[in-house]
Steps between C-alpha positions, in 0.01 A plus 500: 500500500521854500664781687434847529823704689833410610462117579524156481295244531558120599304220446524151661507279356644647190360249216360635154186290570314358783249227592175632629428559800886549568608761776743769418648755686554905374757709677512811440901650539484932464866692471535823686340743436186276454302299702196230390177620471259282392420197272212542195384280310322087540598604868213507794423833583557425886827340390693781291693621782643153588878481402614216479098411318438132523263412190345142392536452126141479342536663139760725318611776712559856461637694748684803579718633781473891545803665731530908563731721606545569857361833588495584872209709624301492192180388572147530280169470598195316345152564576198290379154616432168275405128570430477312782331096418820376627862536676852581418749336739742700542257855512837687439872409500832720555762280297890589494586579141553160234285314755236323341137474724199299414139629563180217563222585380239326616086526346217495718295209468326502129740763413830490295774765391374696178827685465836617689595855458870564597533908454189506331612234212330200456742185630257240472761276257685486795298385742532154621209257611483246814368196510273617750368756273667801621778730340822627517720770367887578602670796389891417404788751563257765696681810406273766563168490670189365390124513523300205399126502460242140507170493306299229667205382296201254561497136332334383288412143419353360178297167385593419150205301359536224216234344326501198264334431190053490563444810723671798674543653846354847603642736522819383255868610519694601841316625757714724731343517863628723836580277806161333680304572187247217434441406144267228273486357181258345277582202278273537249505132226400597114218311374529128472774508814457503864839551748691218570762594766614922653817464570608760768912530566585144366192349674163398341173557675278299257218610337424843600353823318562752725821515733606805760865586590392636903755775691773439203874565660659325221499449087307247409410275122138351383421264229170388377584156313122434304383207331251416251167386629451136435139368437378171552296285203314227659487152308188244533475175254219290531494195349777316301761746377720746626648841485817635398627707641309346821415744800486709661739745294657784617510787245698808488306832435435570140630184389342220260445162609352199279325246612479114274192273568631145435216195503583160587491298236153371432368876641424789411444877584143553568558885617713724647366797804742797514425672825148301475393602192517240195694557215396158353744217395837670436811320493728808632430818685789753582406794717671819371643823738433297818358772755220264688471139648316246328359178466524290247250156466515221276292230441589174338223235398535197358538523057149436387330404156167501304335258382186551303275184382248467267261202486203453314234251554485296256806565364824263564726802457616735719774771502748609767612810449411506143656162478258241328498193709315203491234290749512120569083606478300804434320632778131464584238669685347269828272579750555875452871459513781472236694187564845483271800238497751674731798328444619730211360864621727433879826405266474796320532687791763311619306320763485106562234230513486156595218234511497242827283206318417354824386783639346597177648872581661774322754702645592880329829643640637880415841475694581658803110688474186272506412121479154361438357131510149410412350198487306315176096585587591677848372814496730630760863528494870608664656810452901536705660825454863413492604851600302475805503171547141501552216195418124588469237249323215732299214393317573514122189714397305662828214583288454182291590108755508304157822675350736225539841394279389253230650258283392532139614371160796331718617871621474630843268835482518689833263832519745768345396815691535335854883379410590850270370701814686269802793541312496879480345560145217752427245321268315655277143379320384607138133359501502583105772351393565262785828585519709496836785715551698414812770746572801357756781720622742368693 
């Protein structure tokens, strides 16, 4: 508490500290020859007069009691002048001397105070601001008269504009516009990112790439938040096996991704399409700088082998693979057709036979492919694809009725083209040598 002039000043309660919101009391007490003037200070300006002043405690006070002389008939004048975008309430003021008057200034709308000339000096660090946005000044212990001067001038608002990481907004910076000017941006995403969310004062408006601030009374913010553009990699497995990672992926712009083709066991990779073209049987593929979608096809077959036999007629050896085996009986040319003991060529190939004595017929397995019975001097026989689970009876030889399974020496001797090429194989006849070569992949 402060006091300028002759005084005293009481406050009640009279504590050193006080709980907020408290109410106190000033009262202001001048000896002869002064009187009270004023208060300055954390005081309302409608309120300095007021003595006692009631105040609610809301902070740390400051506040000062001003008292002056009493000087009968001494009166000054003020006068107030403006370029005119607003008011001054009062226009003038005659004020006994050590009074204390305060002047409102108040803008026209869009306008504010610029600066407050008392006797042509600037006074601006004294000017106080309402809540309501307009201003006031007060001139303390008047002792002479005074002539204070206004300079209105025109808002301005401004739209400060922040953009993350993956693009800019145009125009950049703080963009200062005049009341009821219109005004647009452009979010504009570097390469690889597209705009996820403008947010405009706090509130986000989604994707957008261009955004207007219409008849703008007020500051405003904008921020472009962008994102990386994401593309998907489509995944397709046929057959047994399976991707890793499996699809579809998402992938970030300009990133890698790698992609593992895993068979089942007993399969294998039979080739690989990348965006439909082949790029044979790979094991891995990784995509590199990710700016596209793509596909990526695999296809899985079943693990497959060779087998390449050699027969001669005549001859009761025979190699598989370039492995020398041995016949129960060589073969031997009849009725056109070579006729062999079986039972060794199918187990070498990891098939089965079995003879029904009753029957008198021979059954050839492969698992899970082909089964085929014939019958001793039949000349047709059965063929059931397992995998299709499909029967049909065919003649042995279409060209030649009298090809028929025999049994000769004690061994069963079945035509060996018509059983090589029901079970898949791909015979093949060397007239000079009589040599066979049957070829079986499976």
């Amino acid at each position: 508490m402060e006091t300028v002039g002759s005084r005293t000043v009481k406050v009640t309660p009279n504590k050193p500290f006080y709980a907020p919101n408290e109410t106190i009391t000033l009262t202001a007490s001048p000896t002869m020859p002064f009187r009270f003037t004023s208060w300055e200070g954390d005081v309302p300006f409608d309120h300095i007069k007021d003595n006692p002043l009631s105040i609610s405690i809301t902070k740390d006070l400051l506040i000062k009691a001003h008292f002056a002389i009493v000087l009968p008939n001494l009166n000054y004048t003020i006068t107030t002048d403006s370029n005119g975008y607003g008011t001054i309430s009062p226009a003038s003021k005659e004020v006994i001397a050590g009074d204390c008057v305060s002047f409102l200034i108040t803008p026209n709308e869009f306008y504010t105070v610029k600066d407050v000339l008392v006797d042509g000096v600037s006074a601006m660090q004294d000017v106080l601001k309402t809540d309501d946005g307009k201003f006031v000044y007060t001139f303390y212990n008047v002792s002479s008269n005074h002539k204070m001067y206004v300079d209105f001038e025109k808002l301005n608002f401004s739209i400060f504009t922040k953009a993350g990481e993956g693009g800019k907004i145009l125009p950049s910076g703080i963009i200062t516009l005049e009341p009821h000017e219109s005004f647009y941006f452009y979010i504009v995403p570097d390469t690889g990112y597209k705009v996820k969310s403008v947010i405009v004062d706090g509130q986000s408006y989604g994707e957008e790439y261009i955004h207007g601030f219409v008849n703008v009374v007020s500051n405003h913010t904008i921020e472009a938040v962008f994102e990386k553009l994401k593309y998907e990699i489509k995944v397709e497995v046929l057959g047994n096996g399976h991707v890793e990672p499996g699809g579809p992926v998402l992938v970030e712009f300009n990133d890698n991704k790698s992609f593992n083709f895993i068979p089942d066991e007993g399969f294998d990779v039979s080739e690989v399409f990348i965006d439909g073209i082949s790029v044979g049987k790979i094991y891995s593929y990784t995509f590199t700088k990710v700016n596209n979608t793509h596909n990526v096809k695999v296809i899985f077959t079943k693990k497959t082998k060779e087998y390449k036999i050699v027969l001669k007629v005549g001859s009761p050896s025979f190699t598989v693979n370039g492995e020398l085996k041995t016949l129960d009986s060589p073969p031997i040319i009849k009725n056109n057709r070579t006729l062999a003991p079986i039972r060794p060529i199918i187990e070498s190939i990891g098939g089965n036979i079995s003879w029904d004595g009753s029957e008198r017929r021979v059954d050839i397995e492969i698992p899970n492919m082909k089964r085929i019975s014939l019958w001793i001097g039949k000349n047709k026989a059965k063929v059931f694809d397992i995998a299709d689970n499909k029967e049909f009876e065919i003649q042995i030889d279409s060209t030649n009725p009298s090809v028929v399974p025999e049994i000769i020496n004690g061994r069963t001797m079945p035509p060996l083209r018509f059983i090589s090429e029901n079970l898949g194989g791909n015979v093949n006849w060397d007239p000079n040598t009589k040599t066979i070569i049957i070829i079986f992949i499976f």
